[in-house]
C-alpha positions in Angstrom: -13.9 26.3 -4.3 -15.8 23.1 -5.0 -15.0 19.7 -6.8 -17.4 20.7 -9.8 -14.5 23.9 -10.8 -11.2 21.8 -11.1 -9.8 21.3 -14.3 -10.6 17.5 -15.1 -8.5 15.2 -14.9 -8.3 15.8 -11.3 -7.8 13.3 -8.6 -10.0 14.1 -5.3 -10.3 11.9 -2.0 -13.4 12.3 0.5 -12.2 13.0 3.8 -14.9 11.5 5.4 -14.7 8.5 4.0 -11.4 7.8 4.1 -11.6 8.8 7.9 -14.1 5.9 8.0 -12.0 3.2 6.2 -9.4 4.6 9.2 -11.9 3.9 11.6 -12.7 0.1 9.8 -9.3 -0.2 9.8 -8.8 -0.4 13.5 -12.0 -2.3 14.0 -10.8 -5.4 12.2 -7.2 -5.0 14.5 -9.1 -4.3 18.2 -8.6 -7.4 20.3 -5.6 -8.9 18.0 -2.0 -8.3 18.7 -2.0 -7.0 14.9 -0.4 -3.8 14.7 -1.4 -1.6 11.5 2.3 -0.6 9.6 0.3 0.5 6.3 1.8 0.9 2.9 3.0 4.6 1.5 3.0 3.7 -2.0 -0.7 4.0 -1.6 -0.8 8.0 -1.2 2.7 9.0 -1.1 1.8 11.5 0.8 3.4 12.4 4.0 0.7 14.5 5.4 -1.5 11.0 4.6 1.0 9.0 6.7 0.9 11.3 9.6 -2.9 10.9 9.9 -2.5 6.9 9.9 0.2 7.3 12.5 -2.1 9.8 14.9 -5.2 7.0 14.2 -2.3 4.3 15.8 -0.3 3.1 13.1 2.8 1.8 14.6 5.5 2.8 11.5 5.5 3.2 7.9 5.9 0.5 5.4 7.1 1.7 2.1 8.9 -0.2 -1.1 11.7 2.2 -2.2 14.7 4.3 -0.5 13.2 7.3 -2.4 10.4 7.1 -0.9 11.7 6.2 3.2 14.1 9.5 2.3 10.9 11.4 1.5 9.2 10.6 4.8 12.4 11.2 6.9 12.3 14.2 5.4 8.6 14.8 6.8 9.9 13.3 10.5 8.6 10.5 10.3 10.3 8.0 12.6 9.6 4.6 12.0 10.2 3.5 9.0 10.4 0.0 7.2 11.5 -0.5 3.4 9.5 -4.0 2.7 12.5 -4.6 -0.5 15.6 -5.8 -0.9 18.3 -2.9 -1.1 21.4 -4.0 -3.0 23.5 -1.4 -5.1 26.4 -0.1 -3.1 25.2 3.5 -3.6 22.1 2.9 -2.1 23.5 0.8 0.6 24.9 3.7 1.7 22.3 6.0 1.7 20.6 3.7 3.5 23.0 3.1 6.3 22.8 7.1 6.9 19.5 7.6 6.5 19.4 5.1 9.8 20.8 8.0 11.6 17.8 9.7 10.6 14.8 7.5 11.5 14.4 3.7 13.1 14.8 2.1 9.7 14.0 -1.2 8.9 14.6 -3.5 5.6 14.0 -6.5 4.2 17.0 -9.4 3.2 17.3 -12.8 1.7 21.2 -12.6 0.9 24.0 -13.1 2.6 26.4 -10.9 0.8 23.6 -8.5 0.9 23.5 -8.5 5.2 27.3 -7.9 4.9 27.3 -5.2 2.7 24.8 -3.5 5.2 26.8 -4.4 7.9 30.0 -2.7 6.8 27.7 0.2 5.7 26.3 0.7 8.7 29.7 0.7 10.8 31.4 3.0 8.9 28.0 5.3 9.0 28.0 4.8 12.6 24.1 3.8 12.6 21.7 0.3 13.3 19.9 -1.1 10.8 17.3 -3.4 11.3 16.2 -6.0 9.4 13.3 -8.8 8.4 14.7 -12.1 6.9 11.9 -12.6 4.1 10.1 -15.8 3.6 8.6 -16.8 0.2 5.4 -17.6 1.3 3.8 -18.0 -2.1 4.7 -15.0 -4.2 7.7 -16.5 -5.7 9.2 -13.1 -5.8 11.6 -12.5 -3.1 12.3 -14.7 0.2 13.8 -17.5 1.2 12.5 -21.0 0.7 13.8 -22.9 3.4 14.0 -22.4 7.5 17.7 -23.8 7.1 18.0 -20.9 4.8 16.1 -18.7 6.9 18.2 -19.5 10.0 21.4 -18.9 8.5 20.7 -15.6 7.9 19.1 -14.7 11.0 22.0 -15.9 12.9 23.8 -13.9 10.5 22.2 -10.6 11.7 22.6 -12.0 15.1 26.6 -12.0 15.0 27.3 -9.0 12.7 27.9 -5.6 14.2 25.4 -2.6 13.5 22.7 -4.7 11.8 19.5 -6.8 13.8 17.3 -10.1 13.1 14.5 -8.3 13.9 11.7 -10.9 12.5 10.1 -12.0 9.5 8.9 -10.7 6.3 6.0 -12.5 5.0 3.7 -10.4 2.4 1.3 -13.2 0.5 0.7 -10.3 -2.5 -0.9 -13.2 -4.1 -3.8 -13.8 -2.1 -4.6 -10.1 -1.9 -7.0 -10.1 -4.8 -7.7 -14.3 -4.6 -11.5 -13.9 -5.2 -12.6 -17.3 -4.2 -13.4 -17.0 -0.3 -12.4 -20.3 0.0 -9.2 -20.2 -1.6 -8.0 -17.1 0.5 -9.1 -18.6 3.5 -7.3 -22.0 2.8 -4.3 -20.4 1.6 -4.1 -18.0 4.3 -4.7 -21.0 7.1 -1.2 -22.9 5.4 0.5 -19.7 5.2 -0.1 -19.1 9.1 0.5 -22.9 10.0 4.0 -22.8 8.3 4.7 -19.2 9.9 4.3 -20.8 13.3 6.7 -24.1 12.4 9.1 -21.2 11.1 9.0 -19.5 14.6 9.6 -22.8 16.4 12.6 -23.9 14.5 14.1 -20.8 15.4 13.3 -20.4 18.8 14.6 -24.4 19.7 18.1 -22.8 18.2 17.6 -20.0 20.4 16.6 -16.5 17.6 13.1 -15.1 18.9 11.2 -13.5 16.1 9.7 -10.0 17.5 7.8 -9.0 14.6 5.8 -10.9 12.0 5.3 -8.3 9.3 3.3 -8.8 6.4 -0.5 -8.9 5.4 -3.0 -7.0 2.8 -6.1 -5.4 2.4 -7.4 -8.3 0.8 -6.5 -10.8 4.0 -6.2 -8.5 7.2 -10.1 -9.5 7.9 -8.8 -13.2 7.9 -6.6 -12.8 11.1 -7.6 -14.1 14.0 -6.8 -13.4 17.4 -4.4 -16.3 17.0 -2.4 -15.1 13.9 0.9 -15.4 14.3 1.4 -11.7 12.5 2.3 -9.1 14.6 2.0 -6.2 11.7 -0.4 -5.6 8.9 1.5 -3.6 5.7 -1.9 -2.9 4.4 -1.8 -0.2 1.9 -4.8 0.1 -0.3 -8.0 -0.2 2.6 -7.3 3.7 2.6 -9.2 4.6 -1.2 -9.9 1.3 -2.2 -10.1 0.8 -5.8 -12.4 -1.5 -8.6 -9.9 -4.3 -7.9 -10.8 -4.2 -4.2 -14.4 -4.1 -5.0 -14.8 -7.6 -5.8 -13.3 -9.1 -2.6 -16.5 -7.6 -0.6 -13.9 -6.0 2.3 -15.9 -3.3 4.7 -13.7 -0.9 3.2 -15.5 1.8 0.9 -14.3 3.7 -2.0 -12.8 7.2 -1.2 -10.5 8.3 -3.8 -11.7 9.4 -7.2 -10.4 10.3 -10.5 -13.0 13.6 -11.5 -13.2 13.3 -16.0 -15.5 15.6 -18.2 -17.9 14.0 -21.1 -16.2 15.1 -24.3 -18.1 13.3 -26.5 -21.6 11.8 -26.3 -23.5 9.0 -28.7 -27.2 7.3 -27.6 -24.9 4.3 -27.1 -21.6 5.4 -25.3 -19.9 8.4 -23.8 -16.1 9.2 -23.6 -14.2 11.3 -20.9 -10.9 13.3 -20.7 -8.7 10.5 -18.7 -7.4 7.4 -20.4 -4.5 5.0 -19.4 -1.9 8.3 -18.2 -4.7 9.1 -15.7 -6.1 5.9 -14.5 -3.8 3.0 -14.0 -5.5 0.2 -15.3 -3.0 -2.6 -14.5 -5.6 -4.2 -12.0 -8.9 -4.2 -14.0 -10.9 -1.2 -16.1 -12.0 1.5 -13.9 -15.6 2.0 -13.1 -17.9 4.9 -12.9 -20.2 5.7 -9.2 -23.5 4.6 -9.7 -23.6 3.0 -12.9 -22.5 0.1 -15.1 -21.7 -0.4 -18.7 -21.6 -3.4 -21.3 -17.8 -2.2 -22.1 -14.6 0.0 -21.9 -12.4 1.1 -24.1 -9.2 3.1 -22.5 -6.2 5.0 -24.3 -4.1 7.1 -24.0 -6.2 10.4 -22.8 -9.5 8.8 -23.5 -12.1 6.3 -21.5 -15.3 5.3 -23.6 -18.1 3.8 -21.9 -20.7 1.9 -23.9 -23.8 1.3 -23.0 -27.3 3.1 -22.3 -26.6 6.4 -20.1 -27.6 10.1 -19.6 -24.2 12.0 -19.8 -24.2 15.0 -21.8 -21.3 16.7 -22.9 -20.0 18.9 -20.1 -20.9 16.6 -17.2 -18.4 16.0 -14.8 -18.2 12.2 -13.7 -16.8 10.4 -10.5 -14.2 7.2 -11.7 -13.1 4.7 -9.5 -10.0 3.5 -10.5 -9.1 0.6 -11.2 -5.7 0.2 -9.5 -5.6 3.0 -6.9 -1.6 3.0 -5.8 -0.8 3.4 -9.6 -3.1 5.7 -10.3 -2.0 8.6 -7.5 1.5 7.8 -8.9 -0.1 9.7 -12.2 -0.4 12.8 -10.5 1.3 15.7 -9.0 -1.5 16.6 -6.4 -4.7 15.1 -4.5 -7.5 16.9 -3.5 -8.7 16.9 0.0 -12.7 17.2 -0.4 -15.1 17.3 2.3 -18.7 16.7 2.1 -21.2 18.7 4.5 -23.7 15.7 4.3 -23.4 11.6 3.5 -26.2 12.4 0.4 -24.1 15.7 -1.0 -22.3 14.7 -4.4 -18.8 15.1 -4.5 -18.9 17.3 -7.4 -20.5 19.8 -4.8 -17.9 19.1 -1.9 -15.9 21.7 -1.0 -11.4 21.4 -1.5 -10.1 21.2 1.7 -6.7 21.1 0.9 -4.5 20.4 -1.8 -2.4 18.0 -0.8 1.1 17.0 -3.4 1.9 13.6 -4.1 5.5 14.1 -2.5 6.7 11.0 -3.8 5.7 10.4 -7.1 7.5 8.9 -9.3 10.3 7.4 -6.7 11.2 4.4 -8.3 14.9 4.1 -7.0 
């Protein structure tokens, strides 16, 4: 079956390009000591995160227990939670889920390291662990390297949990348009990363892993970086918000819409805000560009001059890709027989379910 039969809304990712962003991917790591852990909220897709891990990725980062459960499940076997996990319950799922997998999370608490200490001995199991630094997201994350230290000394001492580095994800330079500022901004965040690993080591904790990093600023470290993993998620479809930032990444996941309804001055398709996420800008249509957009619910209207009739089948780029799979229950696997063939003509592949949707917890 091709791409032009599906039911619209449908979302469809080209295999050949996504293959390529891969390939990108590992061309921006060759020749650092960067090691790619990429982000599963992406695709939540399991059959997704075996490819990265057969193209080299090192582990799987993910945000949720739901979601390191889900990939367990799949055997995957490295597998870091980039969160804080607090509530008793889930403390101890996640103590015997570390039977299960090498399972690593993130901690800025000291109540919280002893929780997952006792969980973890009465489980039986290790649990390692990244201290977080705020490094500009004032989100989660210590403030301080006293701070820091006293909780990596912490891991040190307690039984069944490990200091096993540093959690340092600057989300807020991800999509910092000005070159300038990214590059600045990324420069401090390296230079304090490296004072953070000496005041450590002169009271005798070694860091092995610097974990962090986005698609927005993996093309900004240098052989010298002080990160030893990239948690890059989104490089994989890219998305309108990624667009802008001019990354040698290429758009490979698409949300396919049918024309509705057609005026000489706009057009509307069958996919509004419950199909494409729009919490990182308005999506955007291949090949063309209009004066405005106007999403709801289950409708997008373009305006602007264009040659859409009703029927047509159109390709959308979303505007928040991660979001936007979390919309739906499957992805289709497309490939194209040649670079100039339109999707709409590429044959399904596969049909691939979004395993994880909707795992918030």
């Amino acid at each position: 079956m091709k791409v032009r039969n599906l039911e619209t809304p449908a979302l469809v990712i080209d295999r050949q390009e996504m293959e390529k962003n891969l390939q990108r991917m590992n061309g921006l790591l060759e020749g650092t000591c960067l090691k790619l852990r990429p982000h599963y909220k992406t695709h939540k897709s399991p059959v997704i995160a075996r490819m990265q891990l057969e193209n080299g990725a090192c582990g799987i980062t993910c945000s949720k227990l739901s979601e390191a459960e889900d990939l367990a499940n799949a055997g995957i076997e490295d597998i870091l939670i980039a969160n804080q996990v607090v509530q008793p319950s889930k403390i101890s799922r996640l103590a015997h889920l570390a039977g299960r997998c090498r399972l690593t999370v993130c901690v800025d608490q000291e109540e919280n390291i002893r929780a997952l200490s006792a969980a973890a001995v009465l489980a039986g199991t290790q649990i390692h662990c990244y201290v977080e630094l705020d490094i500009g997201m004032n989100r989660c994350g210590v403030t301080t390297f006293e701070d820091f230290y006293r909780l990596a000394a912490l891991l040190e001492e307690l039984p069944c949990v490990s200091y096993d580095g540093v959690q340092a994800y600057a989300g807020n330079l991800a999509h910092e348009y000005e070159k300038e500022k990214r590059e600045a901004a990324t420069a401090a965040n390296e230079k304090r990363l490296k004072e953070l690993l000496a005041y450590l080591s002169e009271r005798g904790i070694e860091s092995r892993e610097v974990s962090g990093g986005s698609t927005g600023t993996v093309a900004l470290k240098t052989k010298s970086t002080v990160y030893t993993e990239i948690q890059s998620g989104s490089f994989i479809f890219l998305d309108m918000a990624y667009r802008g930032m001019n990354t040698v990444f290429q758009n490979s996941l698409f949300v396919m819409a049918t024309v509705i309804s057609a005026g000489p001055d706009h057009f509307v398709i069958d996919a509004g805000i419950k199909s494409i996420c729009p919490d990182q800008g308005n999506p955007g249509i291949v090949g063309h560009a209009y004066e405005s957009i106007n999403l709801s619910e289950e409708h997008t209207a373009f305006y602007g001059e264009h040659s859409f009739q009703v029927g047509d089948m159109v390709q959308v780029i979303p505007g928040h890709c991660c979001s936007t799979v979390n919309l739906f229950d499957e992805m289709y696997l497309v490939s194209r027989t040649t670079e100039n063939e339109q999707i709409q003509d590429a044959v399904i592949e596969d049909c691939l379910p979004v395993v994880s949707r909707g795992r918030a917890r």
